[in-house]
C-alpha positions in Angstrom: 0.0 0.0 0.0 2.8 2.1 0.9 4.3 1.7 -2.4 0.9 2.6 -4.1 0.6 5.3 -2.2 4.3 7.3 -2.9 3.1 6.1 -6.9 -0.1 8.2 -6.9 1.8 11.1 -5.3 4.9 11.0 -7.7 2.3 10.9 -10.6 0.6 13.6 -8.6 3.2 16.3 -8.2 4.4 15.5 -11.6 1.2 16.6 -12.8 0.5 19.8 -11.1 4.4 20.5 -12.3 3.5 20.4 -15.5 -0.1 22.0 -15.0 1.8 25.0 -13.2 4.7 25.5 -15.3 2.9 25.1 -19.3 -0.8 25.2 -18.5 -1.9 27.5 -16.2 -5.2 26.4 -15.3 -6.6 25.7 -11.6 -5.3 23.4 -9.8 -7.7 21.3 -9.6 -9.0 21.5 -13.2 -5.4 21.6 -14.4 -4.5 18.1 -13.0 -7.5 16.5 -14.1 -7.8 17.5 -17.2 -4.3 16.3 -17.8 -4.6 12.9 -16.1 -8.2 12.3 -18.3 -6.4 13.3 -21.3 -3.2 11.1 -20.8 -5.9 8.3 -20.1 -7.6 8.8 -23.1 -4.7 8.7 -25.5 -3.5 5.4 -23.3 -7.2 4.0 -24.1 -6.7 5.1 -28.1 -3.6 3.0 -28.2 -5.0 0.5 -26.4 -7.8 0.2 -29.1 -4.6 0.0 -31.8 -2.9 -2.6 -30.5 -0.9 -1.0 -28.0 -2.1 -2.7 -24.8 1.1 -2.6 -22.4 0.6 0.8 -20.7 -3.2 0.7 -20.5 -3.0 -2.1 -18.9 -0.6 -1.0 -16.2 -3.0 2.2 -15.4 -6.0 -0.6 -15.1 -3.9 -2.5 -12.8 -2.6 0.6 -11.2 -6.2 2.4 -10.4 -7.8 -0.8 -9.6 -5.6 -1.4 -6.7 -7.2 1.8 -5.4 -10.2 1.8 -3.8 -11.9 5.3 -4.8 -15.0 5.0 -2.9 -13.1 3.6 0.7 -10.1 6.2 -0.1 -12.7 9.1 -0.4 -15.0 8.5 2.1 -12.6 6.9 4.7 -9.7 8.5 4.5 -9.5 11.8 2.4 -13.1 13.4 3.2 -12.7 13.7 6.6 -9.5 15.5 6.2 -10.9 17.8 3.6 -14.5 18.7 4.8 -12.7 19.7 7.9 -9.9 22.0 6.2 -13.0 23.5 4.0 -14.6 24.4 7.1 -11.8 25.8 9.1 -12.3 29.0 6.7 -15.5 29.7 6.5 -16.6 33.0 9.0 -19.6 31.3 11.2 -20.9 35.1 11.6 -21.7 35.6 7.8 -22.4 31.7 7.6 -25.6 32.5 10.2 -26.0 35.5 8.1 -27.4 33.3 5.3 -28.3 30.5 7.6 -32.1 29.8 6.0 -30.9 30.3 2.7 -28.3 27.6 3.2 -30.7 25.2 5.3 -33.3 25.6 2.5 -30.6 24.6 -0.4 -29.2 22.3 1.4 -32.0 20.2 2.5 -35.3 20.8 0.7 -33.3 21.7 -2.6 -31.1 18.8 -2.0 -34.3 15.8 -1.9 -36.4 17.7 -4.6 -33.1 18.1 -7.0 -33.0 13.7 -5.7 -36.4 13.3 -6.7 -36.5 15.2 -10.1 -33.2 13.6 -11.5 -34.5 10.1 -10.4 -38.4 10.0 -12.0 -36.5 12.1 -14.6 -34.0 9.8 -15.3 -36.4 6.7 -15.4 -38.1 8.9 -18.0 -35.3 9.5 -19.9 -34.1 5.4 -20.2 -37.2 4.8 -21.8 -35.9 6.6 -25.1 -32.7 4.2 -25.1 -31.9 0.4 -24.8 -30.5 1.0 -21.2 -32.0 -0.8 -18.1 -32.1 0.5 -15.0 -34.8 -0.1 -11.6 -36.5 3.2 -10.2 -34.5 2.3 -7.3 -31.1 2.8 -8.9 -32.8 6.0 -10.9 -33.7 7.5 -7.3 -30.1 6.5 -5.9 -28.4 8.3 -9.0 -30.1 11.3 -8.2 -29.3 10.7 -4.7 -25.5 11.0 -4.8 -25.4 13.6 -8.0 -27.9 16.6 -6.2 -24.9 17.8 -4.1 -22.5 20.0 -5.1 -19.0 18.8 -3.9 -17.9 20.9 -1.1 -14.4 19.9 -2.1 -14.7 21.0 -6.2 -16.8 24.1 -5.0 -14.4 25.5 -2.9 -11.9 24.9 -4.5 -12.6 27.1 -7.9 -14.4 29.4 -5.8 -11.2 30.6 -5.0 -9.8 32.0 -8.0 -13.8 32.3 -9.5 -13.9 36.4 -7.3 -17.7 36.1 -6.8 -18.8 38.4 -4.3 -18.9 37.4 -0.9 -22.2 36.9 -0.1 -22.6 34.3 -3.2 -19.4 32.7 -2.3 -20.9 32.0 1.6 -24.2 30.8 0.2 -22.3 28.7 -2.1 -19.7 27.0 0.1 -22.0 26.7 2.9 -24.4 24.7 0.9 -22.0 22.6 -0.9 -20.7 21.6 3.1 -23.6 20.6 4.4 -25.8 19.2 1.7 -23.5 16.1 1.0 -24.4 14.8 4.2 -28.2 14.9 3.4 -27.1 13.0 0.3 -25.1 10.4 2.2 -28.1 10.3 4.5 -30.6 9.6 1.2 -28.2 7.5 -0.5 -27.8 5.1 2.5 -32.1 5.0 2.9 -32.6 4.0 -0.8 -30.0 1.7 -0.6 -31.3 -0.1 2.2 -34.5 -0.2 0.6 -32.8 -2.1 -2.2 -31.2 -4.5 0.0 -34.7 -5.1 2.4 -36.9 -5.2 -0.6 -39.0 -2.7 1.6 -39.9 1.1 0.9 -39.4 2.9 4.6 -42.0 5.0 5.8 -42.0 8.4 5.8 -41.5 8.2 9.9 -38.8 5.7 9.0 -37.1 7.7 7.0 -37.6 11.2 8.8 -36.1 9.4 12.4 -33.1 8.2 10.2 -32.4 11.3 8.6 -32.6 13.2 12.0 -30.2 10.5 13.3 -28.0 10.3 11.0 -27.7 14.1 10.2 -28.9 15.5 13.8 -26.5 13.2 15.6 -23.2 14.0 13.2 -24.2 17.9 14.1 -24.1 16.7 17.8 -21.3 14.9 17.8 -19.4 17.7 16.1 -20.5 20.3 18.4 -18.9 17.8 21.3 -15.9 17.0 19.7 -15.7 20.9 18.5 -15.8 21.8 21.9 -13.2 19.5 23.2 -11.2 20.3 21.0 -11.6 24.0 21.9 -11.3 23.7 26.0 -7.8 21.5 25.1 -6.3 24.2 22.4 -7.6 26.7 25.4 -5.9 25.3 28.2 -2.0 25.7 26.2 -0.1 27.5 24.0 2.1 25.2 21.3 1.9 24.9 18.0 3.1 21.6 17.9 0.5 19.9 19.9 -2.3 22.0 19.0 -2.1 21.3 15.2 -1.9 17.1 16.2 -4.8 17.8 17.9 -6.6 19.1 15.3 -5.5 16.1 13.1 -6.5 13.5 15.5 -9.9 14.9 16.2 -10.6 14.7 12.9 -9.5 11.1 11.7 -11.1 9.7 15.3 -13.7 12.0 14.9 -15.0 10.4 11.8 -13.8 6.7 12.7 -16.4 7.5 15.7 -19.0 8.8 13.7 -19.0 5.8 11.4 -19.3 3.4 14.2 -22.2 5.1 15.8 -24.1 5.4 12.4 -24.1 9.6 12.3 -23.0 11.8 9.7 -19.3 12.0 9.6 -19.5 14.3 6.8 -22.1 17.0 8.7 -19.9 16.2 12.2 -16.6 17.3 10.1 -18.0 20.9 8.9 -19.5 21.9 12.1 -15.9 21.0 13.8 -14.1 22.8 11.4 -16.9 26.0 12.0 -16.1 25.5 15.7 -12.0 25.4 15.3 -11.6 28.1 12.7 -14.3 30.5 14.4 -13.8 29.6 18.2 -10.9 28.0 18.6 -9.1 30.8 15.9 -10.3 33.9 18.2 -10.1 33.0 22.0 -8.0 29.6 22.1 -4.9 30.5 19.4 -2.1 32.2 19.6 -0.7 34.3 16.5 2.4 31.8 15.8 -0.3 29.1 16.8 -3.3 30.1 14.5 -0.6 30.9 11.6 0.7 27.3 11.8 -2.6 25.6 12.3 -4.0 27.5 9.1 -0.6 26.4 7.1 -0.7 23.3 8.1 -4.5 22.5 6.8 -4.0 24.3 3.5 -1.2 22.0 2.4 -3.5 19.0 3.4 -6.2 20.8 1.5 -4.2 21.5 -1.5 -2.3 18.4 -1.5 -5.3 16.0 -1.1 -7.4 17.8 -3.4 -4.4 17.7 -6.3 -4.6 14.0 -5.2 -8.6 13.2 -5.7 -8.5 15.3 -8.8 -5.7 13.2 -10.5 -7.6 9.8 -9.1 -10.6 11.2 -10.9 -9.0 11.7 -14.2 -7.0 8.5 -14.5 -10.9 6.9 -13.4 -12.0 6.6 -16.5 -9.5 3.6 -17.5 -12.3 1.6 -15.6 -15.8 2.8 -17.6 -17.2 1.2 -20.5 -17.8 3.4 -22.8 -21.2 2.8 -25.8 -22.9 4.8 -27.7 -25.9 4.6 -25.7 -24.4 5.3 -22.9 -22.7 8.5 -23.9 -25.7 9.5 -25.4 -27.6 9.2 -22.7 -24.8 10.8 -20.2 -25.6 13.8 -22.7 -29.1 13.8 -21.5 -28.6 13.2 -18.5 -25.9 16.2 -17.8 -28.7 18.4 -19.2 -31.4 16.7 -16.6 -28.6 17.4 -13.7 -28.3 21.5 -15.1 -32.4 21.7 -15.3 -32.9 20.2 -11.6 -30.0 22.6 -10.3 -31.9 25.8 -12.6 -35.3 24.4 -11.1 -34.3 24.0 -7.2 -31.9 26.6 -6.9 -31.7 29.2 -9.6 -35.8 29.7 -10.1 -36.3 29.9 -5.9 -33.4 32.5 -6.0 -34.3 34.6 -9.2 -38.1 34.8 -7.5 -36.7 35.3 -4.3 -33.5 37.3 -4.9 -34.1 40.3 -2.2 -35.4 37.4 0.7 -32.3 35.6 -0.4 -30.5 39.0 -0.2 -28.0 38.4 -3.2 -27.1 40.5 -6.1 -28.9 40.6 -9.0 -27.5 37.5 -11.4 -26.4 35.3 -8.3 -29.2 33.0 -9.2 -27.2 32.0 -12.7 -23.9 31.5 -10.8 -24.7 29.2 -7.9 -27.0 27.1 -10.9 -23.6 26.9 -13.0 -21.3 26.5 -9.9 -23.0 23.6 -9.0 -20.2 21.5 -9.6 -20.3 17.8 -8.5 -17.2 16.0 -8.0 -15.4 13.0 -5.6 -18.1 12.6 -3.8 -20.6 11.6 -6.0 -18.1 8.8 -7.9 -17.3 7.9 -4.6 -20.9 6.9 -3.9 -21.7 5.7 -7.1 -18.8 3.1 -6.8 -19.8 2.5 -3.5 -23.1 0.1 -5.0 -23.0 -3.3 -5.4 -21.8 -5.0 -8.2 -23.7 -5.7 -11.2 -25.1 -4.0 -14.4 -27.0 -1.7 -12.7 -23.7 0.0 -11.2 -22.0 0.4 -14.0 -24.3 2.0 -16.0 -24.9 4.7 -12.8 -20.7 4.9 -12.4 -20.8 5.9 -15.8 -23.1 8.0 -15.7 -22.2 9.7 -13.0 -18.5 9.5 -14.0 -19.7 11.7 -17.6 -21.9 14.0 -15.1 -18.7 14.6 -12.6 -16.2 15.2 -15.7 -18.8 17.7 -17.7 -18.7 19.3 -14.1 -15.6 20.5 -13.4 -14.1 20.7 -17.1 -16.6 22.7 -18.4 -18.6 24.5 -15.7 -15.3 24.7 -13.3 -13.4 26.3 -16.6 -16.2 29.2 -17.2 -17.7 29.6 -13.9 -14.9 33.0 -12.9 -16.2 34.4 -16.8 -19.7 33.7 -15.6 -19.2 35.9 -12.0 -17.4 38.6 -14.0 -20.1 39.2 -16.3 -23.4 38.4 -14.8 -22.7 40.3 -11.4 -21.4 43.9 -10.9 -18.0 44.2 -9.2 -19.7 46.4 -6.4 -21.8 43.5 -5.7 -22.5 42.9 -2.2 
């Protein structure tokens, strides 16, 4: 594993070399793009005869396991340095508007993709249950915290769309986990849960990974209170967060949801009453190179990904129609409510077209999708899901700072 693991990082910082020094774009973007298209050509020659190197990237990325390397290991790490930035005060600012997009926009947007998508499969020869249909739209109505963030950086949307934006993309992953895991289980009992079923487990699941980072958060605090050394206060950041989550999963909350509001508690907290300068200055270092470095490392595992789908016509033609389906439910659950509502949202005018197009899914969402059990019925949603993910970041990540500059004024709030 070890030896897997230094592979994925050479190949890594290799990348983002080469993105940095001759491309230019994001980081993010930049190493992706480069990994998909060095796996494409790899694919082309496999198809001429060439079969050597493709089939050392297939053995290479299926010795990774995406979905437990994501949700196990990285997220944790990276929910938690997303969070540490984020002001609380201007996040309760905004605090309905997120709740509402995160939640009710977030099991609509699951709804309408899922009926939508059965729809849709009836105009090709794919085959796919209602069940799977609902769990697609499940794990592809968030927007990925982890792609959001990081092109919101260099995208120079005004602040009050970037809060609104970030704080959505946080906290509506963990309803998806939440929906992902009932219609999953439904799938395994054979059973449709009731809507007091379902209602109790998403106020366990979601309620008790707020709780639990509200505890943890304020542990964390009283300890990073109580002395006054870099040293030990960054490691005990670190180890809150990896036991953190290891405790969450074993007690069936929301790791994801028990991550943000720890990082909200540290970075807001912890940062103004419990840190020194020298203290706050290494903590913030610290979790921007695991940030950076992590997300350079997801973005490159995403890329070289596409070794593993199997590619048809149909299927790529309905990934085309189904990348439209994911842009309409994003327009209808969150661009509409905003453009109707824009002075209750209290956003400038044009905000509604940025957070529709900044929706960007990414790890998460593969993660999830790669999650399912094997059989037919995954890989026509991992490929799906894979073309949705890739359309995502490319192409909305690449025009969404063009987007901001023209649709909203400068002076915008």
């Amino acid at each position: 594993m070890l030896n897997i693991i230094a592979l994925f990082l050479c190949i890594t910082a290799v990348l983002a070399f080469f993105n940095r020094r001759f491309v230019g774009l994001p980081s993010a973007i930049g190493v992706m793009g480069i990994a998909l298209g060095l796996s494409l050509l790899n694919m082309a020659s496999d198809t001429l005869g060439f079969h050597a190197l493709h089939t050392l990237e297939q053995s290479l990325v299926e010795s990774i396991d995406f979905s437990e390397l994501l949700m196990q290991g990285m997220l944790s790490l990276l929910l938690f340095a997303g969070a540490l930035h984020v002001d609380l005060s201007q996040l309760r600012t905004y605090r309905w508007q997120i709740a509402s997009l995160a939640l009710v926009g977030t099991i609509v947007s699951t709804l309408f993709i899922g009926f939508g998508l059965w729809g849709l499969l009836s105009l090709t020869s794919l085959d796919l249950p209602l069940s799977y249909c609902l769990i697609f739209g499940a794990l592809i109505s968030p927007t990925d915290p982890i792609a959001v963030m990081g092109i919101l950086k260099s995208a120079g949307a005004p602040k009050s769309v970037e809060v609104v934006i970030s704080g959505e993309s946080l906290f509506n992953d963990g309803v998806s986990v939440v929906l992902f895991s009932l219609i999953l289980s439904m799938i395994a009992s054979g059973e449709s849960p009731s809507v007091t079923g379902a209602s109790m487990l998403l106020l366990k699941e979601a309620g008790g990974g707020a709780l639990m980072g509200v505890v943890i958060g304020y542990i964390i605090y009283q300890m990073l209170k109580s002395i006054d050394s870099y040293q030990e206060e960054v490691l005990i950041t670190l180890a809150a967060v990896l036991g953190g989550y290891a405790l969450a999963t074993q007690l069936h909350v929301s790791g994801p949801l028990a991550m943000v509001v720890m990082g909200l508690i540290v970075g807001n907290q912890a940062r103004s009453y419990a840190m020194s300068d020298e203290t706050e200055r290494n903590v913030d270092m610290f979790w921007e190179l695991i940030d950076e470095i992590l997300n350079a490392v997801l973005f490159v595992l995403i890329g070289l990904e596409v070794v593993l789908i199997q590619f048809s016509y149909p299927l790529i033609t309905t990934g085309l129609m189904v990348i439209m389906l994911t842009l309409l439910s994003r327009l209808l659950t969150v661009g509409v409510p905003i453009a109707l509502l824009g002075q209750r949202f209290r956003l400038p005018e044009g905000a509604w077209s940025v957070l529709t197009w900044g929706g960007l899914r990414g790890g998460i969402s593969v993660a999830l999708a790669l999650s399912l059990p094997p059989g037919e019925a995954r890989n026509i949603v991992v490929s799906l899901t894979y073309l949705v993910v890739v359309f995502s970041i490319l192409i909305q990540g690449m025009s969404i700072g063009k987007l901001v500059k023209r649709v909203i004024p400068c002076s915008g709030p």
